[in-house]
FINUPA-655102 format. One record per residue (C-alpha): z, x, y; residue in three letters; residue number from 1. Coordinates in steps of 0.25 Angstrom, whole numbers, plus 5000, padded with zeros to 4 digits. Layout:
FINUPA-655102
    up  east  north   aa    i
     Z     X      Y  Ala  NUM
...
This chain:
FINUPA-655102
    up  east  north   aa    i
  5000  5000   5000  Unk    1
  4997  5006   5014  Unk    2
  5008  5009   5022  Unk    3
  5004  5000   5035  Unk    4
  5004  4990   5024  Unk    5
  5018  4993   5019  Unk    6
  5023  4992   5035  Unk    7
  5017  4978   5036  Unk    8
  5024  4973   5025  Unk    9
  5037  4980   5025  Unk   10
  5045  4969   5035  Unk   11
  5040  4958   5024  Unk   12
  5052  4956   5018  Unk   13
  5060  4944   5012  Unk   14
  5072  4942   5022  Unk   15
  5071  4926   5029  Unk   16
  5070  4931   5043  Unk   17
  5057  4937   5043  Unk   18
  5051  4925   5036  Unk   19
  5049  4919   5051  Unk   20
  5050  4927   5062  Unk   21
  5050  4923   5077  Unk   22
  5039  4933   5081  Unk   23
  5029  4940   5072  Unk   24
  5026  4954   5076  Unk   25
  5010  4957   5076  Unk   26
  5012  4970   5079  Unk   27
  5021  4983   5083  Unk   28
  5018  4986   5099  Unk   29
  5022  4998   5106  Unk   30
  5034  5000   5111  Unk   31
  5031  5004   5126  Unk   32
  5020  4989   5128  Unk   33
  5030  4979   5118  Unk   34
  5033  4968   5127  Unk   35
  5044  4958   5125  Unk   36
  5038  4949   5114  Unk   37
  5031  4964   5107  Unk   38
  5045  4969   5104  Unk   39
  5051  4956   5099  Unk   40
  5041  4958   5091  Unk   41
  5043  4972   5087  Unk   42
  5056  4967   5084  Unk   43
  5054  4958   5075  Unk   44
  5044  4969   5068  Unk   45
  5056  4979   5067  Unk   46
  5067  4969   5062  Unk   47
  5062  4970   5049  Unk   48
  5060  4985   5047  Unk   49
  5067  4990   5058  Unk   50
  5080  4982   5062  Unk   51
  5088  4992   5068  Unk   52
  5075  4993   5078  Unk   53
  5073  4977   5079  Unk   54
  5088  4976   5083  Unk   55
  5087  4986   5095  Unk   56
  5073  4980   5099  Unk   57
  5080  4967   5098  Unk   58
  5092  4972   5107  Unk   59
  5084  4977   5118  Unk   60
  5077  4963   5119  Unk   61
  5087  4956   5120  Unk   62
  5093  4965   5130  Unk   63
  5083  4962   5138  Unk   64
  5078  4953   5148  Unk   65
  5066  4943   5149  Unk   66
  5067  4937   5134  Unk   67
  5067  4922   5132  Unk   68
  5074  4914   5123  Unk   69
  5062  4914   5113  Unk   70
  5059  4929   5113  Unk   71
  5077  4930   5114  Unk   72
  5076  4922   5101  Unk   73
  5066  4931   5093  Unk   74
  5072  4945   5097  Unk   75
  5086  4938   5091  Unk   76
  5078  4935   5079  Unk   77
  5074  4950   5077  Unk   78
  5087  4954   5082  Unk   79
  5095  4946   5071  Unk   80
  5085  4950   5059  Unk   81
  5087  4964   5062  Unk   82
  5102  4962   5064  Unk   83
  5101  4957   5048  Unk   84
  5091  4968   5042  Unk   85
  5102  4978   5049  Unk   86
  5113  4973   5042  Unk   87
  5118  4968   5054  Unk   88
  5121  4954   5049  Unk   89
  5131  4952   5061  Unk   90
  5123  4955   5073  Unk   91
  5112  4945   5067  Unk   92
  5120  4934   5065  Unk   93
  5126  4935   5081  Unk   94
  5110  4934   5084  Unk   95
  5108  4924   5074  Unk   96
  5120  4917   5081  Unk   97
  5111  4920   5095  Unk   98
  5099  4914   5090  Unk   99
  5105  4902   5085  Unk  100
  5112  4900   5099  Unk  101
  5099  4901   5108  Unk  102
  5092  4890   5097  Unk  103
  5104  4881   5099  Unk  104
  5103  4884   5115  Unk  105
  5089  4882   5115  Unk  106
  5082  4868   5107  Unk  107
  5072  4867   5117  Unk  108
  5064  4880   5109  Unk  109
  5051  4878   5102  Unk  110
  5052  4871   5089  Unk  111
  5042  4884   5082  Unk  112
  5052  4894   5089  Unk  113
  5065  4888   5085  Unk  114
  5059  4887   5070  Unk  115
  5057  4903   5070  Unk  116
  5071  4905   5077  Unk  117
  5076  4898   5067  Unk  118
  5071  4904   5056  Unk  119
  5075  4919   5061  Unk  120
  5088  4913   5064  Unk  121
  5090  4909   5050  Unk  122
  5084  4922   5044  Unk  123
  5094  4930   5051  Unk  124
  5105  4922   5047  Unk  125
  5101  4924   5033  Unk  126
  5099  4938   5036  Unk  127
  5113  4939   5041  Unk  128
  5120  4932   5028  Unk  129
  5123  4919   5037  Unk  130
  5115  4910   5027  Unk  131
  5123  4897   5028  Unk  132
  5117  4899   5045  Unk  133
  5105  4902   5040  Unk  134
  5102  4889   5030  Unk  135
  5104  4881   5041  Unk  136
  5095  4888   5052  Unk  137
  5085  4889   5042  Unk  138
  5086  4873   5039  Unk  139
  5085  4872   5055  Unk  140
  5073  4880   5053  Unk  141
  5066  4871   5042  Unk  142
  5068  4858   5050  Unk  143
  5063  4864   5063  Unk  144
  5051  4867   5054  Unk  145
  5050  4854   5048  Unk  146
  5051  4849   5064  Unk  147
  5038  4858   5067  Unk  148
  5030  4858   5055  Unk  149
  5018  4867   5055  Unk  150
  5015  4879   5047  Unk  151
  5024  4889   5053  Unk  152
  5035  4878   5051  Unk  153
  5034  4876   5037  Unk  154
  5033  4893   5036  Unk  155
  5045  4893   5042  Unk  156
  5051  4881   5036  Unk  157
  5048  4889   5020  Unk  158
  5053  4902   5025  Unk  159
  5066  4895   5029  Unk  160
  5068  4888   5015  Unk  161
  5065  4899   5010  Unk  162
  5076  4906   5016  Unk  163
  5085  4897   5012  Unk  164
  5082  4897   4997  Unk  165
  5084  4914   4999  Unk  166
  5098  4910   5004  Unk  167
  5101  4901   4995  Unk  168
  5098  4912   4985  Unk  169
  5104  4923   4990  Unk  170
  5114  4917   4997  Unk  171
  5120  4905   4991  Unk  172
  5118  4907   4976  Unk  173
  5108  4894   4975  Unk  174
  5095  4895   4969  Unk  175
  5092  4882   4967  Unk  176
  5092  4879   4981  Unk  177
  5084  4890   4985  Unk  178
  5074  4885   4975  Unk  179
  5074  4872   4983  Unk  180
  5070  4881   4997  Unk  181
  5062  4888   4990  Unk  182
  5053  4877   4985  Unk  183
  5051  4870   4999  Unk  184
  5048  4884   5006  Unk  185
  5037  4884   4994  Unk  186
  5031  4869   4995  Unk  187
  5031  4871   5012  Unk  188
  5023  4885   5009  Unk  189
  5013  4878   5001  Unk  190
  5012  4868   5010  Unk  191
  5005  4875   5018  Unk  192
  4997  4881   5008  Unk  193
  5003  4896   5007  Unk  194
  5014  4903   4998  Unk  195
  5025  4912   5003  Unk  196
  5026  4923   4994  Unk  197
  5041  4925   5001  Unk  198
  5046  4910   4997  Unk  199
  5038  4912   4982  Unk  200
  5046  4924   4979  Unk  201
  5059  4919   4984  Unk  202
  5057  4906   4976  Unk  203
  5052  4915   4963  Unk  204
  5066  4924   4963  Unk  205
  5074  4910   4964  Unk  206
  5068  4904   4954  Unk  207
  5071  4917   4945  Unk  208
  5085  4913   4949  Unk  209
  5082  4900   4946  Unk  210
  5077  4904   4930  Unk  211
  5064  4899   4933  Unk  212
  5056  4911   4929  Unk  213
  5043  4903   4927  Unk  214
  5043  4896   4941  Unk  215
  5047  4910   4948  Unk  216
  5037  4917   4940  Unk  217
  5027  4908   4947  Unk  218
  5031  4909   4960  Unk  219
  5031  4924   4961  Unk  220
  5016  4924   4955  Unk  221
  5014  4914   4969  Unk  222
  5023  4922   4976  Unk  223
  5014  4936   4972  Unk  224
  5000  4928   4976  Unk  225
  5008  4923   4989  Unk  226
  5011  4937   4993  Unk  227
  4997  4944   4989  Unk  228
  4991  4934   4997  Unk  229
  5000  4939   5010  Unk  230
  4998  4952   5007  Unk  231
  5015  4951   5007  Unk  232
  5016  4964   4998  Unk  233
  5030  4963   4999  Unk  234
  5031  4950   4993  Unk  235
  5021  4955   4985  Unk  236
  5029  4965   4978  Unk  237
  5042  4956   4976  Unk  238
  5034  4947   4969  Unk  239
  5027  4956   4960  Unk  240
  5041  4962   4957  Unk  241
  5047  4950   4954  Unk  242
  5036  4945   4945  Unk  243
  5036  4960   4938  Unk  244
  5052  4956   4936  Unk  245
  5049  4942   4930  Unk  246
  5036  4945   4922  Unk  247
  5040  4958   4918  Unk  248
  5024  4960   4912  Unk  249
  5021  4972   4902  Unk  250
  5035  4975   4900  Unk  251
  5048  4981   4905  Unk  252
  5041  4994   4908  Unk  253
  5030  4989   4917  Unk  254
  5038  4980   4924  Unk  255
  5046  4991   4928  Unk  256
  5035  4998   4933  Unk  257
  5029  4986   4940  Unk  258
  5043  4985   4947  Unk  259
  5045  5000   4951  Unk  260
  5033  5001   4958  Unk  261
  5034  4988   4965  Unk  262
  5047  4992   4970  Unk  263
  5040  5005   4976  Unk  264
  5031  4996   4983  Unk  265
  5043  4989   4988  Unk  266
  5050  5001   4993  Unk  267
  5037  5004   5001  Unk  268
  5036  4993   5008  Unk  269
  5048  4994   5008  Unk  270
  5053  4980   5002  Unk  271
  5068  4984   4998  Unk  272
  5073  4969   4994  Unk  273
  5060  4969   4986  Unk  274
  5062  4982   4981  Unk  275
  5077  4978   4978  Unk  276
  5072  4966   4970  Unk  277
  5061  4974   4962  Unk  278
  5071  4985   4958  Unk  279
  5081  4975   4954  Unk  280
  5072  4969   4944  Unk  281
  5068  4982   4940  Unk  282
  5082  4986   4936  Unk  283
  5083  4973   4930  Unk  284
  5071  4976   4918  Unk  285
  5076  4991   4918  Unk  286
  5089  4986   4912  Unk  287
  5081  4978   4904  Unk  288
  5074  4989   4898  Unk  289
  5086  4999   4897  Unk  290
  5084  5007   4907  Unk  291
  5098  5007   4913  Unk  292
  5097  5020   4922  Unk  293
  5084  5015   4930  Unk  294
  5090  4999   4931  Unk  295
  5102  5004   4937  Unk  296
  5093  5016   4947  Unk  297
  5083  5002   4950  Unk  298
  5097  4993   4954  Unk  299
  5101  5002   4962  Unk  300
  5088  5004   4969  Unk  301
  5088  4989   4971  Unk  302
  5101  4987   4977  Unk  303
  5099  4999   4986  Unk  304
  5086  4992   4992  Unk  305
  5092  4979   4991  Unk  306
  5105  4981   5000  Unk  307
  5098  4983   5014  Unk  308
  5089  4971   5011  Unk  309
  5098  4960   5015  Unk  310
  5092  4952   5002  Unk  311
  5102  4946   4994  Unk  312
  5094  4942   4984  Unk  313
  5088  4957   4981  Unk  314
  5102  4962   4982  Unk  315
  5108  4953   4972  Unk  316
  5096  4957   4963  Unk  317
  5098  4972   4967  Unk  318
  5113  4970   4963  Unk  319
  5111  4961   4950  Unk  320
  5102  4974   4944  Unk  321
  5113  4982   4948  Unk  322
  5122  4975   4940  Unk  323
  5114  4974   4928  Unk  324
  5111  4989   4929  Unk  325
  5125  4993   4930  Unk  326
  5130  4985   4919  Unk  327
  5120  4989   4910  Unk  328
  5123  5004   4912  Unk  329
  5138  5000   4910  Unk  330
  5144  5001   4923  Unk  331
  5151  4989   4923  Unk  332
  5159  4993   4937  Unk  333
  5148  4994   4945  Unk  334
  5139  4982   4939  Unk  335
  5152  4975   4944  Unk  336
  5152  4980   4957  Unk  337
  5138  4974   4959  Unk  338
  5140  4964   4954  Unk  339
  5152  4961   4963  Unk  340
  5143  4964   4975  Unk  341
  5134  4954   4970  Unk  342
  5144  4945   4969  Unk  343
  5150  4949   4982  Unk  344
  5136  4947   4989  Unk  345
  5136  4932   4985  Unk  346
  5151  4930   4988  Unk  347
  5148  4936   5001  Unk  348
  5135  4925   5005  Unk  349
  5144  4914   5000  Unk  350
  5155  4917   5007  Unk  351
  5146  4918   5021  Unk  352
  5142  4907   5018  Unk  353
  5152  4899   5016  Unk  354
  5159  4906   5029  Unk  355
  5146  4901   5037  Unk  356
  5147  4887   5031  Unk  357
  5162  4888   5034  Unk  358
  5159  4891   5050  Unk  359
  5150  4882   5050  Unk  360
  5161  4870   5045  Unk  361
  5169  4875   5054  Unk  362
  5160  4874   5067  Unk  363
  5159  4859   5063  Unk  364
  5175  4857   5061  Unk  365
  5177  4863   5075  Unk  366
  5165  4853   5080  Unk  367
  5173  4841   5074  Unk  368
  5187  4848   5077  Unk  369
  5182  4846   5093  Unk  370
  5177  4833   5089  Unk  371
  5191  4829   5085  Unk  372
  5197  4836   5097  Unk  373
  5189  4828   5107  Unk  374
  5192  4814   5099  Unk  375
  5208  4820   5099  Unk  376
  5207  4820   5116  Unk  377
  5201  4808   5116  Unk  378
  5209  4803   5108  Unk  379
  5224  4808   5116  Unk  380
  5216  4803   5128  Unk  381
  5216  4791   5126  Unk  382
  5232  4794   5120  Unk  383
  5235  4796   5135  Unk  384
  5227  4784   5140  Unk  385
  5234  4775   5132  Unk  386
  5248  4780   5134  Unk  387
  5245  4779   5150  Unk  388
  5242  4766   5150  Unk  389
  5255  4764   5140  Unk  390
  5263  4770   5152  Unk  391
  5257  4761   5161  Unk  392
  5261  4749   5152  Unk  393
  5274  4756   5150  Unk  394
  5277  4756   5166  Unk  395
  5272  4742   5169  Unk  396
  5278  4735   5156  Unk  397
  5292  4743   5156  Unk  398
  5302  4744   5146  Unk  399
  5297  4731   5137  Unk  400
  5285  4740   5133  Unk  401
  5292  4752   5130  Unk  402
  5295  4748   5115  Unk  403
  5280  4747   5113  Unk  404
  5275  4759   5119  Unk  405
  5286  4767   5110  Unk  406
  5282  4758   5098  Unk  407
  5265  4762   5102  Unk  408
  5271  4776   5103  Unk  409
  5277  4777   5089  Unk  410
  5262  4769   5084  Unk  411
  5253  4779   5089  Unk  412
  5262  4792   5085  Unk  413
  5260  4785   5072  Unk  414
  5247  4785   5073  Unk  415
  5245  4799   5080  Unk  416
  5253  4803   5065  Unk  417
  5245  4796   5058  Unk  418
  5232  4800   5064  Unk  419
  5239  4816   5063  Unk  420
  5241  4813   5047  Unk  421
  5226  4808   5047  Unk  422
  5220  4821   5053  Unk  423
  5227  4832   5045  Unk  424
  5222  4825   5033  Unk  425
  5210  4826   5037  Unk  426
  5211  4840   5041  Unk  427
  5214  4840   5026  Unk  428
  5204  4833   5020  Unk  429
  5189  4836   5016  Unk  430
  5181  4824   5025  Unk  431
  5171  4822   5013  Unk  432
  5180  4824   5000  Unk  433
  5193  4818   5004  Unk  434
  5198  4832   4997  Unk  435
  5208  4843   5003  Unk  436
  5199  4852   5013  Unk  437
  5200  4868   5011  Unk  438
  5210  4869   5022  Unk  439
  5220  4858   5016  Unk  440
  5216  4864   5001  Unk  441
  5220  4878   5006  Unk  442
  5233  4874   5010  Unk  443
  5236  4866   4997  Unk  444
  5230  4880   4989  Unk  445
  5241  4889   4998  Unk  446
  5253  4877   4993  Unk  447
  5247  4880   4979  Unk  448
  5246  4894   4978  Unk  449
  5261  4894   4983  Unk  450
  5267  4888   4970  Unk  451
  5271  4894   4958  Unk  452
  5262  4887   4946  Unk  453
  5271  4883   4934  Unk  454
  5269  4893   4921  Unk  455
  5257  4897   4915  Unk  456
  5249  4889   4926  Unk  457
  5243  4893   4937  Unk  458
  5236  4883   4950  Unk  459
  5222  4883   4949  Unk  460
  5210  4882   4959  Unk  461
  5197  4875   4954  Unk  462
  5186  4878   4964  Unk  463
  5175  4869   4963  Unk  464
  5160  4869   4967  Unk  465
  5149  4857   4965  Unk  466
  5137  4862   4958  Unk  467
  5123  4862   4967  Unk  468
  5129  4855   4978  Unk  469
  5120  4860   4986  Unk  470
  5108  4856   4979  Unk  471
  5114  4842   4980  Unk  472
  5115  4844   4996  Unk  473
  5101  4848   4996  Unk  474
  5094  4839   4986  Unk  475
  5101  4827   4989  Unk  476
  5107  4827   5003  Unk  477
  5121  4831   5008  Unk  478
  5127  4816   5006  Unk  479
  5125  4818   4991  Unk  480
  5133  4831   4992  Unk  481
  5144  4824   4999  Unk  482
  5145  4813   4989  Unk  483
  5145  4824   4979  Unk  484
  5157  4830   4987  Unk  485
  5165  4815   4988  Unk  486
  5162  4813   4973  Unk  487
  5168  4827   4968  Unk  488
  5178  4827   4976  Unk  489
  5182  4812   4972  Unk  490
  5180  4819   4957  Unk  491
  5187  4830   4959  Unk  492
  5200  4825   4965  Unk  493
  5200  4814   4954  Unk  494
  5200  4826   4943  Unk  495
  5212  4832   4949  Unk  496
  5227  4830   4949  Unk  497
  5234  4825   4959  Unk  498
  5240  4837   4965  Unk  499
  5228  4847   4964  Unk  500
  5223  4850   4976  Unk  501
  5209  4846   4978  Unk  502
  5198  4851   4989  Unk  503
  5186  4852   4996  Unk  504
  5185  4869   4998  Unk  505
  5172  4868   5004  Unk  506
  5158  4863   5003  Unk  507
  5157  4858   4988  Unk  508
  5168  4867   4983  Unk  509
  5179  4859   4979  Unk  510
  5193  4868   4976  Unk  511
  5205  4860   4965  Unk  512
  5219  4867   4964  Unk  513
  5228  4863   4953  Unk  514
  5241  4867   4952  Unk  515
  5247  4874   4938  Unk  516
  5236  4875   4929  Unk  517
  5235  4882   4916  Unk  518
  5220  4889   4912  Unk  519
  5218  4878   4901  Unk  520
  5221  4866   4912  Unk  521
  5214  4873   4923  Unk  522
  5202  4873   4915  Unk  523
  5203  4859   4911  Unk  524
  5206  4855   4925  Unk  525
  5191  4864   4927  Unk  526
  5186  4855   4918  Unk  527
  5189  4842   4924  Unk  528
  5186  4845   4936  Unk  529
  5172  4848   4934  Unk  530
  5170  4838   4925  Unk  531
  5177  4826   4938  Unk  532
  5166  4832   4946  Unk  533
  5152  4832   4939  Unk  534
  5147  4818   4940  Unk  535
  5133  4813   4943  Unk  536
  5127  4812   4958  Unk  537
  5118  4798   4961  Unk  538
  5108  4803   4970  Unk  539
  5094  4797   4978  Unk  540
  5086  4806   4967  Unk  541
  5096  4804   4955  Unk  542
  5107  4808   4948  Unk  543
  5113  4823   4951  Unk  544
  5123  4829   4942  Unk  545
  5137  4835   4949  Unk  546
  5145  4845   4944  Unk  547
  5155  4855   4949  Unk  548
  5157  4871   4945  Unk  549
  5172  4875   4947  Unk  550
  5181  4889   4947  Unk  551
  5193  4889   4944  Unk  552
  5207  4900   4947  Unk  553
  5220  4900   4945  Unk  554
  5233  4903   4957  Unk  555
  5237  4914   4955  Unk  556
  5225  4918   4948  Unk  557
  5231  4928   4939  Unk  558
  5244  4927   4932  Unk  559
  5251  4938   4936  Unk  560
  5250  4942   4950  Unk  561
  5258  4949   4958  Unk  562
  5265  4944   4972  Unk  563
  5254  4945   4984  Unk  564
  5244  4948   4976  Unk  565
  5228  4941   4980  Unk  566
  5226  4934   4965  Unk  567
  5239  4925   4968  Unk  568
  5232  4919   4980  Unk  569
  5225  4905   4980  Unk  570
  5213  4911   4987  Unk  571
  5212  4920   4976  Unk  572
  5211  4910   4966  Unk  573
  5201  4903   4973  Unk  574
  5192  4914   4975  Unk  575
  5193  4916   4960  Unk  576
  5190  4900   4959  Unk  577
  5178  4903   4968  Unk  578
  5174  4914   4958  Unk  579
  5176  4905   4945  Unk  580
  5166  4892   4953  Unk  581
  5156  4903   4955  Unk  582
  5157  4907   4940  Unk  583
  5156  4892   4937  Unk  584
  5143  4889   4944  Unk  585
  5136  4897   4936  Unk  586
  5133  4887   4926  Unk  587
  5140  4875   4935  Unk  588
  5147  4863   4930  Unk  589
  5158  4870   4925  Unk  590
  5169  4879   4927  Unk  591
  5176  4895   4928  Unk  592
  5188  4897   4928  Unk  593
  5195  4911   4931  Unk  594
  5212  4911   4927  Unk  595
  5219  4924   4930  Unk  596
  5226  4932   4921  Unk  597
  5235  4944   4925  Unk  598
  5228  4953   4934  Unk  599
  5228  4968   4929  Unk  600
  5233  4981   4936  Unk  601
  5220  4987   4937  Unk  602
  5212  4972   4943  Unk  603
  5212  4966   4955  Unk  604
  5211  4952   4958  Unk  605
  5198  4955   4967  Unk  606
  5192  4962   4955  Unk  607
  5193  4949   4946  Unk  608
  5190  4941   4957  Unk  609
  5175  4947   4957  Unk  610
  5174  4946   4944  Unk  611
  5184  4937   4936  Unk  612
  5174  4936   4923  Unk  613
  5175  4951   4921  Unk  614
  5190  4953   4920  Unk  615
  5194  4948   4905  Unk  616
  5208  4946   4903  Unk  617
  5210  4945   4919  Unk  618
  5204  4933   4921  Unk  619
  5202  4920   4912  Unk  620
  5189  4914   4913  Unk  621
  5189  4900   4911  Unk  622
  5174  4891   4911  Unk  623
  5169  4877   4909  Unk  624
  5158  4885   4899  Unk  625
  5160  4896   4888  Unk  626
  5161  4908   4894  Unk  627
  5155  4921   4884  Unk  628
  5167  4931   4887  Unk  629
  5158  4943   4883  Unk  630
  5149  4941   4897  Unk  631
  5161  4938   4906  Unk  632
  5159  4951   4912  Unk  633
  5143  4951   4912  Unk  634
  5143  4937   4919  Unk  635
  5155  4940   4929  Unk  636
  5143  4954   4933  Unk  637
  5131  4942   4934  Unk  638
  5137  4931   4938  Unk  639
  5134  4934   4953  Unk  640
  5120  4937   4950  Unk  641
  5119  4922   4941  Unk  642
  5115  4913   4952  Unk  643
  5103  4925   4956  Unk  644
């Protein structure tokens, strides 16, 4: 390949901001003659090979004078990709925050302009690891396309689904959502009579999550007519690894040679997120083969190429060869290690997540907590009002009235108790459910975790998750998902005793505590509970099957701990509860249960937390399904690569 060619395709890569752009570069001017609009441009050109240079260029702009809001916007756009590419994941997200600002300022922008703000908006966000922002700025993006219409609105409109099928992949651990993306990026591309090679690949690799190697087969053969028709090299070469990986023609030995010379193509470019994937699958047939050395030397490569990229996907397939490489060579230490880091990543994008999600509940608790505020002035306003004109009355009708207006005095403190009582159970209870909210649950788990359980029992926690929820949300409407709430709630409270506490934690998580269990009726109470919960959902396009996976651990959660220590702490429990739920979706409608024995010198309770399957004779797996003891150790290394 000629080396101009090679400089024209290098900035092609895969990350969702440079799917739509605000300003396409035609050129590179010089220097000395670039007028304003000619170095926003350049800008743009450099963020995607040279960020550091985009940022200062970016800088002086905006440092300037004579920029109007529109150019202001697109040298933000370069400035907040670059940030991302350097790492800098804070700065962009302050000139995401900027953006989003002066498109909430100004409504009165061009519909096409706020469309390609958008998507940039959204691409930075992902970049920066913000994707629960980004989801909605990119559904702000597709209804502002679906406002325009047009070609480049239905471009836009597929680039935008498609991603948020990659963050639902990388990010949320749901490849049958992004299947769904995927599918309407596809049907609005062949509307209008092309195929994006991009959106073909993306769909192929999910499918392969997916265990569909027939309809993922197909679509990369698409994928690889789509990019030779572009002249996408690039794509061009990630397609043909992938298809080298899956067909695996003329043997093990060929396909190896097919994929090391792709992935020195890729390192010209250079491509490292596709060179990170080719190597990865590589190690993968190398290990097959028994070539443990070279797997390992290949994994190691990948990951290496695969860190800088910002790609989660190729840095999960980077790590997962690492793992398998390790293991095969015997160094259970360090196939643990990274296989911790993949856990650890995952963790990581749930937990932002969850943390946006929470921010963003919480903006909306302080908007109704004004609300309230205003109605509470009101409210003693009109208190003052009335005991005015009481005063009055009390002047002009004298001592006859006095009893009365003590007697309406004692009526409305009643009432002002009453309406108090009212308010601070509210305060307390889920609106939708009627169930204890986390703040209320909280308090009742600090009560629990105070008292001594009885003997050989211990107070368990049952942490509780409804299956697909958010397939129901999308596929049927968000008032299905809230009579699915209503109805396991309903369920569930009527499955429990009396004093368990039951709660609303968050979202469709439910959280049961049960005071002085043994293992034996721990499981059983496991049992019962997921059996209360799956019932059969009546829907506008049929029946829909409902069932819950649950986790469950023990307080304290080993049984013998000293005084102080982290493992005698609710919070502990729980997390051990969360770890259990996510063992438990593995196969779903059913449930995992981890119960503590005593915990060794030479272990700590951070070390079982990672990995509670591997530490026989520490912790007492307990499951809804037969377990094979044997691969205990081997699943709790691949469980965090499963959902891949």
């Amino acid at each position: 390949m000629p080396p101009a060619s090679r400089r024209r395709l290098a900035p092609l890569l895969l990350a969702p901001w440079l799917v739509l752009v605000l300003a396409a570069p035609t050129g590179t001017p010089a220097p000395a003659a670039e007028g304003v609009d000619a170095r926003i441009d350049r800008c743009f050109e450099l963020r995607r090979n040279r960020p550091q240079q985009a940022v200062e260029l970016a800088d002086s702009l905006l440092s300037g004078t004579g920029l109007d809001l529109e150019r202001r916007i697109k040298v933000m756009s370069c400035q907040g990709v670059a940030a991302t590419l350097l790492g800098d994941n804070a700065r962009a997200v302050t000139v995401a925050d900027a953006i989003a600002a002066e498109l909430e300022r100004h409504p009165e922008l061009p519909a096409p302009f706020r469309m390609r703000a958008l998507s940039n908006l959204g691409g930075i966000l992902h970049g920066a690891g913000q994707v629960y922002r980004a989801e909605k700025v990119y559904a702000q993006t597709v209804r502002v396309g679906e406002e325009i219409g047009g070609t480049d609105a239905v471009r836009a409109q597929a680039s935008t689904l498609n991603n948020i099928g990659l963050i639902n992949v990388d990010y949320l651990d749901a490849p049958q959502a992004a299947d769904a993306h995927y599918r309407q990026a596809l049907a609005l591309t062949r509307s209008l009579g092309e195929s994006n090679p991009q959106i073909l690949y993306n769909f192929a690799i999910n499918q392969l999550r997916l265990d569909d190697r027939d309809a993922a087969l197909k679509a990369l053969e698409e994928a690889s007519e789509a990019a030779r028709s572009s002249a996408s090299v690039l794509m061009e070469l990630r397609v043909r690894s992938a298809l080298s990986g899956l067909r695996q023609e003329g043997g093990a030995e060929a396909t190896m040679r097919a994929l090391e010379q792709i992935a020195g193509l890729q390192a010209e470019l250079p491509d490292p997120a596709g060179e990170a994937a080719t190597l990865a699958r590589l190690s993968t047939i190398q290990g097959q083969s028994g070539l443990r050395a070279q797997a390992l030397a290949s994994a190691r490569r990948a990951y290496e190429q695969a860190r800088p990229t910002h790609s989660p996907q190729e840095t999960y397939q980077a790590l997962q060869a690492l793992v398998e490489a390790l293991a095969a060579e015997g160094d259970t230490r360090g196939a643990l290690d990274y296989a911790g880091r993949i856990s650890a990543m995952k963790l990581d994008a749930l937990r932002q997540q969850r943390m946006d999600l929470l921010a963003d509940l919480q903006a909306r608790n302080q908007d109704a907590l004004s609300q309230r505020e205003l109605e509470r002035m009101r409210y003693e306003d009109n208190i003052r009002r009335l005991k005015e004109e009481k005063s009055r009355m009390l002047r002009s009708a004298g001592i006859g009235l006095l009893v009365l207006l003590l007697l309406g005095a004692v009526a409305f403190g009643l009432l002002q108790r009453r309406r108090h009582q009212q308010l601070r159970v509210f305060s307390e209870r889920d609106a939708l459910t009627g169930l204890a909210n986390r703040h209320a649950a909280t308090a009742a788990l600090n009560a629990l975790a105070a008292q001594r359980s009885q003997d050989d029992a211990r107070h368990v926690l049952f942490l509780i998750d409804i299956d697909h929820f958010k397939q129901i949300n999308d596929t049927h409407g968000h008032h299905a998902g809230d009579t699915v709430l209503a109805e396991v709630s309903r369920r569930l409270q009527a499955a429990c005793r009396p004093g368990d506490l039951v709660s609303r934690w968050g979202g469709e998580e439910f959280l049961v505590a049960c005071a002085n269990l043994d293992p034996a009726q721990a499981q059983a109470v496991a049992a019962r509970l997921c059996k209360a919960m799956a019932y059969t959902l009546e829907t506008a396009d049929g029946e829909r099957a409902v069932t819950a996976s649950l986790g469950l651990a023990p307080i304290p959660f080993f049984d013998v701990i000293p005084e102080g220590h982290v493992a005698r702490r609710w919070d502990y429990a729980l997390r051990m509860a969360d770890r259990a739920l996510y063992a438990a979706k593995e196969q779903r409608n059913g449930w995992v249960g981890y119960w503590g024995a005593r915990l060794p010198d030479d272990a700590t309770a951070e070390a079982v937390l990672e990995f509670p399957e591997a530490a026989p004779g520490i912790v007492h797996v307990m499951s809804s399904r037969p377990r094979n003891p044997a691969r205990l150790r081997e699943q709790s290394l691949r469980e965090a690569l499963a959902q891949l």
